[in-house]
N, C-alpha and C positions, 0 to 999 in steps of 0.2 A: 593642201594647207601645211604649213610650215611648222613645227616646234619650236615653242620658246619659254625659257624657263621665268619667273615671276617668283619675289619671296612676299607673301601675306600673312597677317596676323591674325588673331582669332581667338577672342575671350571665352570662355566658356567657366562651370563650377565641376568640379568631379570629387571624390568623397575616398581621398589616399587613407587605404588603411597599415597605419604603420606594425613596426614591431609591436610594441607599445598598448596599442589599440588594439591586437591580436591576442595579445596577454590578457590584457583587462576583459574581454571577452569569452577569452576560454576560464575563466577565473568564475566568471557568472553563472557557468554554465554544470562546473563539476560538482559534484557532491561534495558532504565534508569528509568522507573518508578520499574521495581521489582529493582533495585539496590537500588531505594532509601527508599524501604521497609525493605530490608535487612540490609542497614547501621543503620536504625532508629532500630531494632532490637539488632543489636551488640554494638549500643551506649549504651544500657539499660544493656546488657551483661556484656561489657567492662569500669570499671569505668576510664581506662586510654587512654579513644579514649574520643573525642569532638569534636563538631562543630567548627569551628573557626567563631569568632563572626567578624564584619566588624570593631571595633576596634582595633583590635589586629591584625589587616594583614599586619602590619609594622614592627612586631617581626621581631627578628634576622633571615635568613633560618634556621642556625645551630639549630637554640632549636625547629622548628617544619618541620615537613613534610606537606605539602597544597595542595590542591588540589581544586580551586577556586568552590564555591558551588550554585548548585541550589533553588535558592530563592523560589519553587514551593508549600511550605506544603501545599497550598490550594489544593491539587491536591489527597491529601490523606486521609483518614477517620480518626476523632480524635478519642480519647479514648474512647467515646461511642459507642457502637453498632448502625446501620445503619438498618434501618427498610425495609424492602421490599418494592421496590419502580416499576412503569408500565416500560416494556421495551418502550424504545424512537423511534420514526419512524426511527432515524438514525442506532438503532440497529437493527429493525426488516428487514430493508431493505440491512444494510451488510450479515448479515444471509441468508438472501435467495443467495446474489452475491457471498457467501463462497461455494455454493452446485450448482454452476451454472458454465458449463463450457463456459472459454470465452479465449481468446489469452493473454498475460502479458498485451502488450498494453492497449488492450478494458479494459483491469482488472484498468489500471491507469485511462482511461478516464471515467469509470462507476465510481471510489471512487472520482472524479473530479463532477462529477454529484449529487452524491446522499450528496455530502457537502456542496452542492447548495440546499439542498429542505430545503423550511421554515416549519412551525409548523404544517402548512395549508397541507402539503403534494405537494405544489406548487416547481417547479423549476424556482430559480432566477439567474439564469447564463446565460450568452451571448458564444453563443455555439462557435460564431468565433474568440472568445478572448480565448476560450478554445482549441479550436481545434489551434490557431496561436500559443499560449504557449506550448504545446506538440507537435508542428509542425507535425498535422497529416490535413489530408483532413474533409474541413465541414462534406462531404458524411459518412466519416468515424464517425465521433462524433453524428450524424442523426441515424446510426444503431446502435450505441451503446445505445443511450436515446430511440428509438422504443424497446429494445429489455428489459430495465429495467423498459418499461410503459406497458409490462408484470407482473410485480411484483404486489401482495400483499397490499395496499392494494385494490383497481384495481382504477383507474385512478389518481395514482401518478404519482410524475416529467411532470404534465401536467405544460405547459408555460399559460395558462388560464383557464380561468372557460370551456370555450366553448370545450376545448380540454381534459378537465376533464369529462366534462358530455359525451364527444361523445365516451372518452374509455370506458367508465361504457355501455354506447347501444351497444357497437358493441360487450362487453361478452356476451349482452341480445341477440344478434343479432336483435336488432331493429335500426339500423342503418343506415335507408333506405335514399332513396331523399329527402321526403318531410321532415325529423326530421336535415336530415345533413343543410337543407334551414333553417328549426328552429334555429338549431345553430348560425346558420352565422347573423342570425337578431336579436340576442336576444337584442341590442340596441332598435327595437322596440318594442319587450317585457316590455324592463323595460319601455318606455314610453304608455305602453295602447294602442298600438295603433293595434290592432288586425283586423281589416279589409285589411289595408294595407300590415298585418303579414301573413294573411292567402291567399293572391295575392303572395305572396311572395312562401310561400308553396305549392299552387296548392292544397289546401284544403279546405273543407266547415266547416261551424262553428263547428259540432259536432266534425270533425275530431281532428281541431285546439284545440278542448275542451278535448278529449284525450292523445292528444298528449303532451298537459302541464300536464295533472295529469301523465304522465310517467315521466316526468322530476321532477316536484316535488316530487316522489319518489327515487330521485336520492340523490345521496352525494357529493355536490362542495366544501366539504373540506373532503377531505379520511383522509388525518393524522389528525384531530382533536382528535380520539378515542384514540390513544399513549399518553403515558407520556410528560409531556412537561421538564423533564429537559434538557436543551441541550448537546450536548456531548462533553467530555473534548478534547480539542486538540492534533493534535500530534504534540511532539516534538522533533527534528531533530536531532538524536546525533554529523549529521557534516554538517556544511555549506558549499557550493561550489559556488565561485562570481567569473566574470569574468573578467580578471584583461586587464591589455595592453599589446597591441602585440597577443591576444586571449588565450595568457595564464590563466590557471584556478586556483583559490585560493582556496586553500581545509583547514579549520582549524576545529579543533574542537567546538562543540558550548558549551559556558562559564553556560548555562543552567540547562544544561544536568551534569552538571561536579563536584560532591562531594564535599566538604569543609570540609573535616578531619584533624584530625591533632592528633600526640602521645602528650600526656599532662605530657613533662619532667619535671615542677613542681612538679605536683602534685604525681608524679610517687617517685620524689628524697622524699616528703614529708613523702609517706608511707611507702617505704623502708628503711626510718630510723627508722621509728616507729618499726619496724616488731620486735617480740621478739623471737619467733619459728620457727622452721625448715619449718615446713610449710607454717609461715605465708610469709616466704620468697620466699618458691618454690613459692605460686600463686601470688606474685607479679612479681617475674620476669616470669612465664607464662602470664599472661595479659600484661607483659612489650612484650614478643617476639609473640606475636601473633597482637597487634595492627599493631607494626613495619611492620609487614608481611602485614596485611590488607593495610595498606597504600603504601605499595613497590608494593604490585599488583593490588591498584586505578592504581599508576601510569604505571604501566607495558599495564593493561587494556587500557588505554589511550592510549597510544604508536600504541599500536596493532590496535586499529581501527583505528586510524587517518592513521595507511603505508596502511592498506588495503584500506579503501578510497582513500588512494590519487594514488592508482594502478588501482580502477574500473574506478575512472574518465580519467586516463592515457588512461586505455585499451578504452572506452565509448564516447570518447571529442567527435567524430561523432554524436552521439547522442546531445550530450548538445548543439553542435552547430546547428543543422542541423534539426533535431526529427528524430521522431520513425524510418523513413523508411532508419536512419544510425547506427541502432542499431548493433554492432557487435558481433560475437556470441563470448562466453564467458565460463569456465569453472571454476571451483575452482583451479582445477590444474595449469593453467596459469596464476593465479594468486598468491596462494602460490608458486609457480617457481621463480616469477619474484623479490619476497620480501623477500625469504628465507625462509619461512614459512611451515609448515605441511599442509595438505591441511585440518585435521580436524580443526585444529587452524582458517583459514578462515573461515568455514562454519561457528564455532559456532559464529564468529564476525560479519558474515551478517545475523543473526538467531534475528530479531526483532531490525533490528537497521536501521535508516532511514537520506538520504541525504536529506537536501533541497539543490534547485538548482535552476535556474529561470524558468525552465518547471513545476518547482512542487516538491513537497516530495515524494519520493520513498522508499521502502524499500529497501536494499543493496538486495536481491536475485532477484530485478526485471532483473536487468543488467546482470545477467547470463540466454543464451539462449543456443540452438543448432545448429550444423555449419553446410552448405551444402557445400557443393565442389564446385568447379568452375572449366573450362577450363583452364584459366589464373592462376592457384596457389594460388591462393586470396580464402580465405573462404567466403559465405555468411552470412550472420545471417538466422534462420527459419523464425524470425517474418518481415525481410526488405523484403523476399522472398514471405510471405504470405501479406506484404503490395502490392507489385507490385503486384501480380494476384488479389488483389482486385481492383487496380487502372484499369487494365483492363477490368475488368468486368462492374464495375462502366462508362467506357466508351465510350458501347455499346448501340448505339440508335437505332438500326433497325436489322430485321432477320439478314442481311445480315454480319452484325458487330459482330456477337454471336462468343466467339473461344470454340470452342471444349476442353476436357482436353489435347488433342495430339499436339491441334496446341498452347495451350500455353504452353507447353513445348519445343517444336519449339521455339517460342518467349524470352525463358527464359534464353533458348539452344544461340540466338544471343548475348543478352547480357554476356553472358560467364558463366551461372549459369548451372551448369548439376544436373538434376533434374528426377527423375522413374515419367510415368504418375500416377502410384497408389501414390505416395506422392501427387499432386497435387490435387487429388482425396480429398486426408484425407485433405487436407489441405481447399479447398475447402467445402467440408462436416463441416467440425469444425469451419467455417467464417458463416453456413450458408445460403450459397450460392445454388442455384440451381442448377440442370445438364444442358448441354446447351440446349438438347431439350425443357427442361421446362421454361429456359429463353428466347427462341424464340417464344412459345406460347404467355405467356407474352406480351412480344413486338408486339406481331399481335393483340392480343385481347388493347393493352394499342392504339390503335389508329381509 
């Protein structure tokens, strides 16, 4: 068979992503502090973008594009290089909570906690003004703080010296009776009064004599060895206040929110000057590319304020109520509901954060997974793995113990349908024990 050449046509759609559309994109996707890295970048780029100064915010609209700006630069490194500095106990302790598996929840009440420890390594928070603000149970906010007085550096997030020195013995495992009686008396320590002390111990003098050179081998301030600079705050790219009638006020926060503007002076000044072909092409290329940069501040802004004001539509349960009204939540029904791509969500809750009066959140905390119900009602996973902790937590004797079978029985009444092997994992991942080992427990705890 012969070769022979043929020219054919051929229509087709394909989806060209320009510059343009690569900008607007990565634009969606940064945080306000890398945005505010990237604008200070493209100021120096673009001699026909600028800040708008607080004098000039009375301009006409027509001659600028605005976009009200955050007052922050202290927030970002000047023109000097930045010298190697110690990580801060607040870092070293996100760090290990980053590699530590724990439920959304516990994940909000651990960073509620570890923004409470002072320099000292001490925690300064009132657990039931925490646990009231995330409307979750004291018990609950107790095992999240025992479980990060695990961490690093060992008897942090103690609420005192006495509760610091006793998690430093109990890794020693020297934690016995007579050192826990030390504890509780160190009032008479600091007072001298060591006859008394060692009545109190059930110890003779040699003992009492060892038993403080262990203690003075101890460390009642763990985070002193960390860096002391403090950590920069976050800030909240939308507020949510509650208004009347329990309707919710979702606006953008005025912080967070660039201050650009296209510099039409300056812009008409150089394009008269321009005397060659070229020097005119690159002024109106920096004339159509600021334009664009400030069409899609404002587009950016758009975007995240309708997806916010959708998560808290979908989530009001939560904000009114806590944790244990958390509804389950996808991208999908969220972009559905707002007209949007479901990649376009994702990348708007990718590092961006509500405040709300429970606390700051990041936007992906509020998407969980659904379980089914009898009733047609979804549940949330996490209001699901709230109630089997409320039950277990409410077990005081053998006989109070529920099996995994029988609290899906229990779960099964409420209208939640539920496999034993979920309540298992779910169970295992709070952990929690099996019920045999919780009835042991209970025999041996009395």
């Amino acid at each position: 068979m012969g070769l022979s050449a043929r020219l054919e046509l051929r229509q087709g759609q394909g989806l060209v992503v320009t510059p343009q559309l690569q900008q607007a994109i990565k634009l969606l996707q940064l945080s306000n502090l890398e945005l505010e890295a990237f604008l200070e970048a493209e100021l120096e780029r673009n001699p026909l973008l600028q800040r708008e100064e607080p004098a000039r915010a009375a301009e006409p609209p027509e001659e600028v594009a605005v976009w009200r700006a955050s007052e922050t630069q202290a927030l970002f490194p000047g023109a000097e290089p930045q010298l190697r500095r110690e990580k801060t106990l607040s870092e070293h302790l996100h760090d290990q909570l980053a590699v530590t598996k724990m439920e959304p929840a516990d994940r909000v009440i651990a960073g509620a906690l570890i923004g409470s420890v002072d320099e000292g390594g001490y925690l300064r928070a009132d657990l039931d003004e925490i646990a009231q603000r995330l409307g979750c149970g004291i018990e609950r906010c107790e095992a999240v703080l025992a479980l990060l007085q695990t961490f690093e550096p060992t008897g942090v997030l103690a609420r005192d010296v006495a509760e610091c020195l006793s998690l430093q013995l109990k890794e020693r495992d020297r934690l016995d009776p007579a050192m826990s009686a030390l504890l509780a008396n160190l009032d008479l320590l600091a007072r001298r009064d060591l006859s008394v002390l060692r009545k109190a111990c059930g110890v003779d003098e040699e003992d009492l004599r060892e038993m403080l050179g262990e203690l003075r081998a101890l460390t009642p301030r763990p985070g002193a060895a960390f860096g002391g600079e403090p950590p920069q705050p976050m800030v909240p790219d939308v507020i949510v206040r509650e208004g009347e009638g329990g309707l919710w006020q979702v606006e953008l926060n005025g912080e967070t929110l660039p201050r650009v503007l296209v510099d039409r002076r300056y812009h008409a000044q150089v394009s008269g000057g321009a005397r060659s072909e070229g020097d005119r092409a690159f002024v109106a290329e920096k004339l159509a590319s600021a334009s664009f940069l400030v069409r899609s501040l404002d587009q950016r802004a758009r975007t995240i304020l309708k997806v916010a004001g959708e998560i808290v539509r979908q989530q009001d349960g939560f904000l009114a109520h806590g944790v244990e009204h958390l509804r389950p939540l996808n991208l999908r029904t969220v972009a559905q509901a707002i007209g949007m791509h479901e990649s376009t969500v994702s990348r708007v809750t990718s590092g961006k954060y509500l405040a709300t009066p429970r606390g700051v959140f990041e936007m992906k905390f509020f998407f969980t997974a659904a379980i089914a119900s009898s009733t047609g009602e979804a549940h949330s996973a996490e209001a699901v793995r709230h109630r089997i902790r409320q039950l277990v937590e409410a077990e005081r004797a053998e006989a109070d113990v529920h099996s995994d079978d029988a609290i899906v029985e229990i779960l099964k009444e409420a209208g939640v349908e539920i496999a034993r092997r979920t309540v298992a994992k779910y169970r295992e991942a709070m952990r929690i024990p099996s019920s045999p080992q919780r009835r042991r427990m209970l025999r041996h705890a009395f």
